[in-house]
C-alpha positions, 0 to 999 in steps of 0.5 A, a space after each residue: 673701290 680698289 683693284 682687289 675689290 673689282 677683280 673680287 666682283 668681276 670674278 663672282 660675275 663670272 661665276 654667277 649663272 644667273 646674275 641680277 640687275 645688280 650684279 650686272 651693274 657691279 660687273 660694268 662698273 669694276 671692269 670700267 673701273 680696271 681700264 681707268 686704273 690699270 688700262 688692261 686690254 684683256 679687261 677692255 676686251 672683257 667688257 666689250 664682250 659683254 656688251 656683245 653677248 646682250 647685243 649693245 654693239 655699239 659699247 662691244 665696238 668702243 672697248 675692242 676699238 680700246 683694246 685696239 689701240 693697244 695692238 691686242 690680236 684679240 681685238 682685230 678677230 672681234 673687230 673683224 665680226 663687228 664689220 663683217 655682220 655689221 652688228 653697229 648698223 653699217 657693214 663694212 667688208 673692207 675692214 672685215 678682211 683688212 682685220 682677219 686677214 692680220 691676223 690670218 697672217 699669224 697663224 689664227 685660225 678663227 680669222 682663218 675660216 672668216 677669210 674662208 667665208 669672205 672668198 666663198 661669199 664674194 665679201 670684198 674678194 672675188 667669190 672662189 669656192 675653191 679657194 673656200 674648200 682649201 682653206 677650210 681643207 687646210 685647217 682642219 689638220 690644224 684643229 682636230 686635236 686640240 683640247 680647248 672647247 674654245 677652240 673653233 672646231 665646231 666652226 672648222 668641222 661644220 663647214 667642212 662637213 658640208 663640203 663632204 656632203 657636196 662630195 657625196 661623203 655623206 658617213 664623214 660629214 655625220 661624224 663631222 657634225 656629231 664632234 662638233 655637237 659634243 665639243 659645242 655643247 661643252 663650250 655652251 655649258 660654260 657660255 651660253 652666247 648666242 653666236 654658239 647656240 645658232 651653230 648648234 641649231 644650224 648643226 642640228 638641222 644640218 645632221 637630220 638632213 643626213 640621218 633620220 631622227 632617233 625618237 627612242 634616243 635623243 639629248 638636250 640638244 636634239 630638242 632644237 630638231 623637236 621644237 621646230 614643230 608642235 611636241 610634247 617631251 618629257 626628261 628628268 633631272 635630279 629624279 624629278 620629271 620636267 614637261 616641255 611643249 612646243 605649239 604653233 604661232 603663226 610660222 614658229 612655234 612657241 615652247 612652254 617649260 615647266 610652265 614658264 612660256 618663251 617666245 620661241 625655241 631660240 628664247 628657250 634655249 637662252 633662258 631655260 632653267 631649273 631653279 638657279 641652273 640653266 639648262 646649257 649649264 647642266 645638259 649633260 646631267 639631263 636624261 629620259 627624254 621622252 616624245 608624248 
């Protein structure tokens, strides 16, 4: 294998919506091969994502450690999630903070609003909402305006859509959350991460605890507020009518799509798809959604 040949590989990865067994083993393969060759820490912070976003913490911990050592800015904020969740088993405040707060210090939002959650929690600091509710004040001048779907506005304007509503600031809280949802939902067409989908579910929640729900119009997304309990929805696609039910199971409800049945609403939203289309992935082109 040469450089070219991996970056060819690694690039139709990324293209790929629904990759086999193989391409993912490709995929591994020609990242692994870049670090060896050209010791990148975009490339180790590649492959650590990866492994996060299927939940093999322990190899996301070894490739952003890597990219660490290279003092890579990306690597502390995701060092910082590893110990702030304790995703590898053993959570760890201390560090958490120790690495959000470098890079709170340059200016990163992201490490900004984890610092923010530290002080409201009490993880390693005293717990001071105050502080919590300026901080998150604070940021949301800096964040309103960008253009970047990777940003964290969701993030930003979903925590401080509930400091509205502890002000008793109901109307800017709900337009708060729907921002946030559109931005979200753009960000989740790109990459379905799971860490995205439980915003855009909490999000959900959060805003029909504000408005009530619209039956006669309602998006993809809307579905999270749906499946909760048992429904039947139909929506078309490309002219064609697709059929989706939830049903009970104990205390969840599982969803039947199209014929094809997933675990829970969660799993729906992971893996639905029409042919080779995830639905993150076309959930704008989605329309008529129906209750039965």
């Amino acid at each position: 294998m040469t450089v070219k040949e991996a970056r060819k590989i690694v690039d139709r990865f990324y293209d790929n919506q629904m990759p086999y067994k193989d391409d993912v083993f490709m995929f591994t393969e020609a990242l692994s091969f870049l670090i060896e060759a050209e010791h990148d820490p975009r490339d180790m912070m590649h492959l650590g994502g990866y492994y996060y976003e299927i939940k093999r913490f322990d190899l996301a911990l070894k490739y952003y450690e890597l990219a660490a050592t290279y003092d890579y800015d990306p690597a502390y904020e995701c060092l910082g999630y590893i110990w702030y969740y304790g995703r590898t088993g053993e959570k760890d405040y201390k560090k958490a903070f120790e690495y959000f707060s470098r890079l709170m210090e340059k200016g990163d939002p992201v490490s900004t609003y984890k610092i923010a959650d530290m002080y409201k929690n009490g993880y390693y600091v005293e717990k001071n909402q105050a502080k919590y509710e300026q901080i998150i004040e604070d940021l949301y001048p800096r964040v309103k305006n960008m253009g970047d779907v990777f940003g964290p506005i969701p993030e930003v304007f979903t925590r401080l859509a509930r400091i509205r509503v502890e002000q008793d600031r109901k109307d800017e809280a709900i337009s708060l959350y729907r921002y946030a949802k559109d931005v979200l939902a753009e960000r989740i067409s790109y990459n379905a991460f799971f860490g995205n989908m439980n915003i855009m579910k909490w999000l959900i929640d959060d805003l029909y605890e504000l408005v009530p729900f619209d039956e006669n119009n309602f998006d993809f997304y809307d579905l999270y507020y749906l499946l909760k309990s048992p429904n039947k929805i139909t929506f078309m696609y490309d002219g064609e009518e697709q059929h989706l039910e939830s049903v009970m199971e104990g205390n969840e409800t599982t969803v039947c799509f199209n014929g094809k049945w997933f675990r829970s609403r969660d799993d729906f939203f992971k893996d639905g798809a029409i042919g080779n289309n995830r639905l993150t992935a076309i959930y704008d082109e989605l329309y008529g959604f129906e209750e039965e």
